[in-house]
C-alpha positions as CSV (number, residue, x, y, z in Angstrom):
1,X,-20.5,-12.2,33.6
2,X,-17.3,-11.8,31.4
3,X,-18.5,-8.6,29.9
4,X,-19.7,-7.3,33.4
5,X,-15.7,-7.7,34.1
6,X,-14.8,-6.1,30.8
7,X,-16.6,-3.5,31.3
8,X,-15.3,-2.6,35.1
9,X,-11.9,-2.8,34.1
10,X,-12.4,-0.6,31.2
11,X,-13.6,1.8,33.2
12,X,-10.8,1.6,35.8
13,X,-8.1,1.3,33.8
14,X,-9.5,2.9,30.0
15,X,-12.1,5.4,30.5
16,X,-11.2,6.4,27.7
17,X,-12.7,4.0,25.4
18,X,-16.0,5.2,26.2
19,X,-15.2,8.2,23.8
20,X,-12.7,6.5,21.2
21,X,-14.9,3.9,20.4
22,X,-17.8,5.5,19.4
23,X,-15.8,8.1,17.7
24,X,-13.8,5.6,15.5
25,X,-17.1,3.6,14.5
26,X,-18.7,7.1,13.1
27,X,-15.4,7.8,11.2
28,X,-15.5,4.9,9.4
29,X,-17.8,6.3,7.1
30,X,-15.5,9.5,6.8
31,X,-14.3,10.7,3.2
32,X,-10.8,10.5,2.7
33,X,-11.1,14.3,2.5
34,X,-12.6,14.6,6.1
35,X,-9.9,12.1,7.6
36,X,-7.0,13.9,5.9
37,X,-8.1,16.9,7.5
38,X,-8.8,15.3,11.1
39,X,-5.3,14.3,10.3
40,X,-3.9,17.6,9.7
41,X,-5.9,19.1,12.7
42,X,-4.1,16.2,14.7
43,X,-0.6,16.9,13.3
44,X,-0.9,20.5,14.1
45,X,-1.7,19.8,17.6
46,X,1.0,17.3,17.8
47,X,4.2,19.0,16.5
48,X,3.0,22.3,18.9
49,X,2.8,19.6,22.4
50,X,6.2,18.7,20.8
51,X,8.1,21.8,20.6
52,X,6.1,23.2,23.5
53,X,7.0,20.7,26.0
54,X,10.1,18.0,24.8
55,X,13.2,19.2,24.4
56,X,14.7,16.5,21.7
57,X,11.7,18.1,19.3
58,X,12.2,21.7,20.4
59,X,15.9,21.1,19.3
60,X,15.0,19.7,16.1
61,X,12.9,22.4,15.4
62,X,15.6,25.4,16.1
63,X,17.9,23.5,14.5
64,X,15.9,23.4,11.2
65,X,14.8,26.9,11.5
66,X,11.1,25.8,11.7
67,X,8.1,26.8,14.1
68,X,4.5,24.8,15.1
69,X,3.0,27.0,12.4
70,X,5.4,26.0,9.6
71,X,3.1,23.0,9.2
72,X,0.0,24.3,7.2
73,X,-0.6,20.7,5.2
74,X,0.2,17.0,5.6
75,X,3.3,17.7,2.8
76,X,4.7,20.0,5.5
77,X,5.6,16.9,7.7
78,X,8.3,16.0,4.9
79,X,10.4,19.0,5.8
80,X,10.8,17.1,9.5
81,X,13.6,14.7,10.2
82,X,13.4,11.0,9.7
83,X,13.4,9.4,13.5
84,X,14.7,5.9,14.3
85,X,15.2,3.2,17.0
86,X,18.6,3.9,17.8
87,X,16.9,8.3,18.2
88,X,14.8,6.5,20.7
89,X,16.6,5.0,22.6
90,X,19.5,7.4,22.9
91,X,17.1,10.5,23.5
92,X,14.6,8.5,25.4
93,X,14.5,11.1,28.5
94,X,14.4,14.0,26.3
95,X,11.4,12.7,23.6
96,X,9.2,12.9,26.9
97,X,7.4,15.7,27.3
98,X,6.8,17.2,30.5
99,X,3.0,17.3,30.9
100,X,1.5,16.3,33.4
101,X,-1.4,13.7,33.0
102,X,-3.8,12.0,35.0
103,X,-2.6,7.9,34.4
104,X,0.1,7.0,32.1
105,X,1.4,3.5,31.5
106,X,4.7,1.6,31.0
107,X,5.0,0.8,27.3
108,X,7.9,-1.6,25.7
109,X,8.7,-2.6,22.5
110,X,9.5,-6.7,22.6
111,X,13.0,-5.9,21.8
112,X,12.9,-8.7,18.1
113,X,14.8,-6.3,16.4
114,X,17.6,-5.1,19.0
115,X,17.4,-3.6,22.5
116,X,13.7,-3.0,24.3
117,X,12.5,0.4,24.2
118,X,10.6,1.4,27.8
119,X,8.6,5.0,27.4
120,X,5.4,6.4,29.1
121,X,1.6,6.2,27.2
122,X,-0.7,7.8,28.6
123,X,-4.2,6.7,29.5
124,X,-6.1,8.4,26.6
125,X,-3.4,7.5,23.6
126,X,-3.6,3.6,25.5
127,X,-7.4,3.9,25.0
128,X,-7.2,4.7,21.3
129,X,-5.0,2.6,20.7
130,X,-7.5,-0.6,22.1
131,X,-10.7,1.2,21.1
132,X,-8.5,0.8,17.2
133,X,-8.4,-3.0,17.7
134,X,-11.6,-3.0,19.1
135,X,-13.1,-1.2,15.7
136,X,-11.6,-3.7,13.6
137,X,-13.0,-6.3,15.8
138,X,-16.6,-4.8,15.2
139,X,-16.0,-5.4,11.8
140,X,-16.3,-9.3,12.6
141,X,-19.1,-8.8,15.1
142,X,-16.7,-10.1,17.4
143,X,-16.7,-8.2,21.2
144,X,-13.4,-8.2,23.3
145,X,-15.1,-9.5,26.4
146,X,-16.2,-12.7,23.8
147,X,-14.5,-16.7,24.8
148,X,-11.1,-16.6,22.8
149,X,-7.9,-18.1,22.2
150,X,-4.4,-16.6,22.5
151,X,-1.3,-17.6,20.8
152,X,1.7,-15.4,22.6
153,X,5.2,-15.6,24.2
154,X,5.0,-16.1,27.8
155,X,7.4,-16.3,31.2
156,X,8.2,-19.4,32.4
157,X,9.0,-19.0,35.6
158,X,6.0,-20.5,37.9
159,X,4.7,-16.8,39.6
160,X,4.5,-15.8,36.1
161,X,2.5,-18.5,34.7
162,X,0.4,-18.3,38.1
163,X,-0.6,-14.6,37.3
164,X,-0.9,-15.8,33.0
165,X,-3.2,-18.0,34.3
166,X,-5.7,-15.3,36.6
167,X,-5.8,-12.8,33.6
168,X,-6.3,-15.4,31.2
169,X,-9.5,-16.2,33.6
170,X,-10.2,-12.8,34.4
171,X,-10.4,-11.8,30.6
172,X,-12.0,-15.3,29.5
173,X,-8.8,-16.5,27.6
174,X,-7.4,-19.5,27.4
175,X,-3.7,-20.4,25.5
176,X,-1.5,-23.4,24.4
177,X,1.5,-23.5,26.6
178,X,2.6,-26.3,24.5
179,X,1.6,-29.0,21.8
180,X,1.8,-31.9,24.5
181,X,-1.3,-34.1,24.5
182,X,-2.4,-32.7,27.6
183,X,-2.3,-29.3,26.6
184,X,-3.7,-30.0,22.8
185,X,-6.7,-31.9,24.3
186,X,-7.1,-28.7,26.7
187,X,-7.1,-26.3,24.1
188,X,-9.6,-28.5,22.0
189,X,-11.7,-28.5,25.0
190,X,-12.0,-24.8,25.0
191,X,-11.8,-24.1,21.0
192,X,-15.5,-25.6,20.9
193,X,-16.9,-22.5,22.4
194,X,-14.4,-20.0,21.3
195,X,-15.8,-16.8,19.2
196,X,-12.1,-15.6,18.4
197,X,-8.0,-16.6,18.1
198,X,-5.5,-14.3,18.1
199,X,-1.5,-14.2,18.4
200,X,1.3,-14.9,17.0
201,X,0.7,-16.7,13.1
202,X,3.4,-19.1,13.4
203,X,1.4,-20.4,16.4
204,X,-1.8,-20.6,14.9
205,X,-0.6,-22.1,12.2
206,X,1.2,-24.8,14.5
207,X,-2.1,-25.6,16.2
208,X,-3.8,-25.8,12.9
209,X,-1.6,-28.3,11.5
210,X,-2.2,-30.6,14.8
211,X,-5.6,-30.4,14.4
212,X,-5.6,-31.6,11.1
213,X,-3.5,-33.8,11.2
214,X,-5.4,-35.6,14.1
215,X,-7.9,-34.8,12.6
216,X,-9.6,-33.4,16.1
217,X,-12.9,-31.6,16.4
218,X,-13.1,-28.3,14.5
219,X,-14.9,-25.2,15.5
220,X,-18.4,-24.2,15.0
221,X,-18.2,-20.9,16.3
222,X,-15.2,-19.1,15.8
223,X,-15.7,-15.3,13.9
224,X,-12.2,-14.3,13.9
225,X,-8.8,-15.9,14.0
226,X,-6.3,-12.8,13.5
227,X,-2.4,-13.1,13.0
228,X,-0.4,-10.2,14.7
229,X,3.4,-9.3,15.2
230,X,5.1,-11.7,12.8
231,X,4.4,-12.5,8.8
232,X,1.8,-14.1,7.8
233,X,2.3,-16.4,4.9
234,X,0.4,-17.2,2.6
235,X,1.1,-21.3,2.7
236,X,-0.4,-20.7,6.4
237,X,-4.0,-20.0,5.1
238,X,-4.9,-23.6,3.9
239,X,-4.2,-25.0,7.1
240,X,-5.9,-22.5,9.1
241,X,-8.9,-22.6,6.9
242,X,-9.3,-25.9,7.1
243,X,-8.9,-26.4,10.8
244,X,-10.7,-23.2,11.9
245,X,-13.4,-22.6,8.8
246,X,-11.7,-19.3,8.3
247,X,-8.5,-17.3,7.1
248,X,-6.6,-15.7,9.0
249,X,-6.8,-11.9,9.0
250,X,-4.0,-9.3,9.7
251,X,-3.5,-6.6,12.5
252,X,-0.6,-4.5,11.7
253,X,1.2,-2.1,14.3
254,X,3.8,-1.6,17.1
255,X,3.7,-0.6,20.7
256,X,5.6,3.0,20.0
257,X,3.4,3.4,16.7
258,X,0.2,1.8,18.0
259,X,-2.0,0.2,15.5
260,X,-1.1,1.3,11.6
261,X,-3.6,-0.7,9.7
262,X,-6.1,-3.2,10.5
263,X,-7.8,-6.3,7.8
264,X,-11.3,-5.6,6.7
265,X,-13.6,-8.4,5.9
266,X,-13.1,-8.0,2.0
267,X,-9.2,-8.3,2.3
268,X,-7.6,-5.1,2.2
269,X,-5.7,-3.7,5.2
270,X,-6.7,0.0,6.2
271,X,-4.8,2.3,7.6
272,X,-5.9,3.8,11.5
273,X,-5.7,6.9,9.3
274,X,-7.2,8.8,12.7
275,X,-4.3,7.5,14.6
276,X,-1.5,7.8,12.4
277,X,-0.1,9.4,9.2
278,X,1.8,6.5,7.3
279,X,4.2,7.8,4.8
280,X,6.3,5.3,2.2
281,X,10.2,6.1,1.6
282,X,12.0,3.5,-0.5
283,X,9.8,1.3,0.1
284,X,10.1,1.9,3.9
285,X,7.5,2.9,6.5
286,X,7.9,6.0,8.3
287,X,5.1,6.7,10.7
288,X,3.6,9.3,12.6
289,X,1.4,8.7,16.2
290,X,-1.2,11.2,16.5
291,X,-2.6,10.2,19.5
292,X,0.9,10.2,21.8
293,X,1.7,12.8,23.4
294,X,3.6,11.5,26.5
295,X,6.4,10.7,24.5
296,X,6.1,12.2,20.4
297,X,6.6,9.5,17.7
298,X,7.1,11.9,14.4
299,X,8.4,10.6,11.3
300,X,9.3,7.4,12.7
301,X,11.3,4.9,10.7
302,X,9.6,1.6,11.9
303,X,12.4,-0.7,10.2
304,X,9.5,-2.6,7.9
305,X,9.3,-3.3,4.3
306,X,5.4,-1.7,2.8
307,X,3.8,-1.3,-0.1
308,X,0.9,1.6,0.0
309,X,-1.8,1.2,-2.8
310,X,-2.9,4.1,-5.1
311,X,-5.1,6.9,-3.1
312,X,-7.8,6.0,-5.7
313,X,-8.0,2.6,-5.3
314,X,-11.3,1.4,-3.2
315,X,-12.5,-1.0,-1.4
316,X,-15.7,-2.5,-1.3
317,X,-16.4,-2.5,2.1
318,X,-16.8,1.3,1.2
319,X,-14.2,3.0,3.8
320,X,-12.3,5.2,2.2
321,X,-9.4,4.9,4.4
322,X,-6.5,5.0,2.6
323,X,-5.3,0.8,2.3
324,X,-1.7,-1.0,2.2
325,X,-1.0,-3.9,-0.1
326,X,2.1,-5.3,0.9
327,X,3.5,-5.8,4.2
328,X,6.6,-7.4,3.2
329,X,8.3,-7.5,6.2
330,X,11.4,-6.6,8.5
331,X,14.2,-5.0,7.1
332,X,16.9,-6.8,8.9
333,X,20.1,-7.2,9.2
334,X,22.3,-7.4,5.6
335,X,22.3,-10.6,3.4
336,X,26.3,-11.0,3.0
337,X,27.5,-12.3,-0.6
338,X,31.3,-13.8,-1.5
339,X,32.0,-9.9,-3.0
340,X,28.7,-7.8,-2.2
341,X,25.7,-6.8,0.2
342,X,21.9,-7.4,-0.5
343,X,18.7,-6.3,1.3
344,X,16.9,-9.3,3.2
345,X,14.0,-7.9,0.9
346,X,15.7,-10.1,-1.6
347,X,14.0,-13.2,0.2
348,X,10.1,-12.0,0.1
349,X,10.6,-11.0,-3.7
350,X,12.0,-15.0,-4.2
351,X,9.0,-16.5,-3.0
352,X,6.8,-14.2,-3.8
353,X,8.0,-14.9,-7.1
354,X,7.5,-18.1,-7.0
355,X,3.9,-17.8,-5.7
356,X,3.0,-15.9,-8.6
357,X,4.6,-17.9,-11.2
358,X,4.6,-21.4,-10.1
359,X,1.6,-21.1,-7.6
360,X,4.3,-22.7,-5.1
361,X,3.4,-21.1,-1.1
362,X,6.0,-22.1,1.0
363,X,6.8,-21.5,4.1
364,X,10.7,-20.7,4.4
365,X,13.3,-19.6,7.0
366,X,16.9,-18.2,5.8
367,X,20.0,-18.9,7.9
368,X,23.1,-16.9,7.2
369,X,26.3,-18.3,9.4
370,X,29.5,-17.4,6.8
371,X,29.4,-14.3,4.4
372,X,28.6,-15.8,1.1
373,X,26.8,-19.0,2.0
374,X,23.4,-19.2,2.8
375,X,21.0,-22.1,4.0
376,X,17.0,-21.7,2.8
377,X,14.9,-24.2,5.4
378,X,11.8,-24.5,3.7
379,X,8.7,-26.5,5.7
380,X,7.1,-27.8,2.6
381,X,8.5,-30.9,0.8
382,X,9.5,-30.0,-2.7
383,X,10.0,-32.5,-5.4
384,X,12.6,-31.8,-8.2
385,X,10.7,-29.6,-10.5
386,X,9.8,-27.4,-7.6
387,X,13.5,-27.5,-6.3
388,X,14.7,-26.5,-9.5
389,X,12.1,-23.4,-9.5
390,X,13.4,-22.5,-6.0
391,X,17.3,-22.6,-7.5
392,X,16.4,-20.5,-10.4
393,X,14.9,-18.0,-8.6
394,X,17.8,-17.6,-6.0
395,X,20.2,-18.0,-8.5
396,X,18.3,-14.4,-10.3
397,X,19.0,-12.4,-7.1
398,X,22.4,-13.6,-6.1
399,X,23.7,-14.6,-9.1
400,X,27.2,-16.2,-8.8
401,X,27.7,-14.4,-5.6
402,X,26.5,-16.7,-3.5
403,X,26.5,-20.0,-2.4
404,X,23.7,-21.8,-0.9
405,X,21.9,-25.0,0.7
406,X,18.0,-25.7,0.7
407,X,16.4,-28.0,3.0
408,X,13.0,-29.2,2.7
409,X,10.5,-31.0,5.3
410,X,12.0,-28.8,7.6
411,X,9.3,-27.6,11.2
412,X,10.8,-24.2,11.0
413,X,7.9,-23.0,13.4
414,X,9.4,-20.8,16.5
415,X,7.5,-22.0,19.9
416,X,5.8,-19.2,21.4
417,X,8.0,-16.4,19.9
418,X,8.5,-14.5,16.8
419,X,9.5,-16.4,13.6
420,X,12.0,-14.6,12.0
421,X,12.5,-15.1,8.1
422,X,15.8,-14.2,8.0
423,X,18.8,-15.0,10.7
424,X,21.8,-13.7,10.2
425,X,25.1,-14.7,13.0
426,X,27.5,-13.1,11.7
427,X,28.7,-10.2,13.5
């Protein structure tokens, strides 16, 4: 029945898939010559739409002195500007082009980092964009239609919760709308039959702590539990493995970008190299959408930490798509010492330090309220050795510049939002 439903509303609302789908399972087995030139093909297209039809990247063009046909290989894109957030939101009108298509949709970013961006999709990039997600999925022989669980911010208000609640049923999904008994017991219920979880990390990782701890039923027939949209830590992986029988994997994207990069079942995450061309700048992501075309995304500056792995390096699932090794994680707002500045990067190099060296995974939130004091929350309870490593380590990035507090034992999990690593309040 479920995929009877599935399947009607994919043709009603994403025809499209019907084509993507196929397309992106046969392009798995692409060389990375073949997908460099679908990419280039892509590009080509893209930056003529552009010019053609939006006058922010007609602009840019003149500007530069540069024409469509300037871009004759993928090192071409370089001699393009660098986009951001604040680009988009202050030429949002004139980043649309004017073509005319037969659906488009309302996109918007979740507004984490700063103020929501709204912009049109239309129906065919929205289709690649799920037939992406729906690739990787294949991977786990897991079908979208499938029993799963969802782990996701929602409205409280009770109309919103009313319609939650029919497209939950609709697209045979059920969520934890807390960790009351009640709702833990409901969850449970459902869990046994469940083929997939998906979400938020933190709130998987939540739920999997509960369930050991209670040491409730475990699944039998999960394929998939996938973390999206926030960090995954490493320290979540034992829990989740123990209460799930398996690790959590990682989707990586954004709604202006649409999916980047995607976990195969061997480990490594490869990039959607036929929907985007991901480029890394000082360590920073810059991405290009090659599928948009309702509103251009062209050398965007996502605002997130990466680390790209060698073109040679392969994988042995055997795609050859090109694979990221680190993604370490918002940029953020400055770290504020007694005399200088510091990147919030500082934080995923500390405990990824220590993970390396001292094989201690923690699970760590840092609170910044004065310039030059800072207050590490850390979920884990740390005896004095460990506490000592944790000081060291601090004490090699900020030196005598800061001063600083760590508490441990701490539930730093956010509730049905985004945890954020770092949280800075001052102005």
């Amino acid at each position: 029945m479920f995929k009877r439903i599935y399947k009607i509303g994919e043709r009603l609302r994403n025809p499209s898939i019907a084509i993507w789908l196929p397309f992106l399972k046969t392009s798995k087995t692409w060389t990375l010559a073949s997908l460099e030139a679908y990419q280039l093909k892509k590009l080509q297209e893209l930056v003529a739409v552009a010019y053609a039809n939006s006058n922010y990247y007609k602009k840019s063009f003149d500007v530069l002195g540069m024409k469509p046909a300037d871009i004759q290989s993928l090192d071409d894109l370089k001699k393009l500007p660098i986009i951001r957030k604040s680009d988009l939101l202050a030429h949002n009108k004139d980043i649309h082009t004017n073509l005319k298509f037969n659906r488009h949709f309302q996109a918007n970013t979740s507004g984490t980092s700063g103020e929501s961006l709204k912009f049109k999709r239309e129906e065919s990039a929205d289709s690649f964009n799920r037939a992406s997600i729906y690739r990787g999925y294949s991977w786990y022989n897991v079908n979208p239609w499938e029993l799963n669980g969802y782990f996701w911010g929602y409205n409280f208000s009770a109309m919103a919760m009313l319609k939650i609640r029919i497209l939950d049923s609709l697209q045979n999904r059920f969520r934890i709308f807390n960790y009351r008994k009640e709702s833990i017991d409901f969850f449970i219920k459902k869990l046994k039959k469940a083929k997939y979880l998906h979400g938020y990390s933190s709130m998987v990782y939540e739920t999997a702590k509960i369930i050991n701890s209670q040491n409730l039923d475990k699944p039998l027939s999960l394929k998939m539990v996938k973390g999206t949209s926030e960090k995954i830590f490493e320290s979540y992986q034992e829990e989740i493995q123990k209460a799930f029988g398996r690790r959590m994997i990682s989707e990586y994207g954004a709604a202006e970008t649409g999916i980047i990069a995607f976990e195969c079942p061997k480990g490594n995450m490869h990039l959607n190299m036929e929907g985007v061309i991901v480029e890394e700048i000082d360590l920073e992501i810059v991405v290009t959408n090659l599928q948009m075309q309702a509103f251009p995304i062209i050398r965007y500056q996502l605002g997130d930490y990466i680390k790209l792995a060698s073109k040679t390096e392969t994988c042995e699932c055997g795609m050859q798509h090109a694979i990221i090794e680190e993604v370490t994680g918002r940029i953020g707002q400055t770290v504020y010492g007694k005399h200088h500045t510091y990147p919030s990067l500082y934080f995923y190099y500390i405990f990824k330090n220590l993970a390396s060296k001292q094989s201690l995974l923690l699970t760590y939130q840092v609170v910044q309220n004065e310039k030059g004091i800072l207050n590490f929350l850390i979920e884990q309870h740390l005896d004095s050795k460990q506490l000592l490593h944790l000081e060291n380590e601090i004490a090699v990035y900020f030196k005598e510049d800061m001063e600083f507090t760590i508490e441990h034992s701490k539930n730093i999990t956010a509730q049905h939002k985004k945890l954020k690593s770092f949280i800075s309040n001052i102005a």
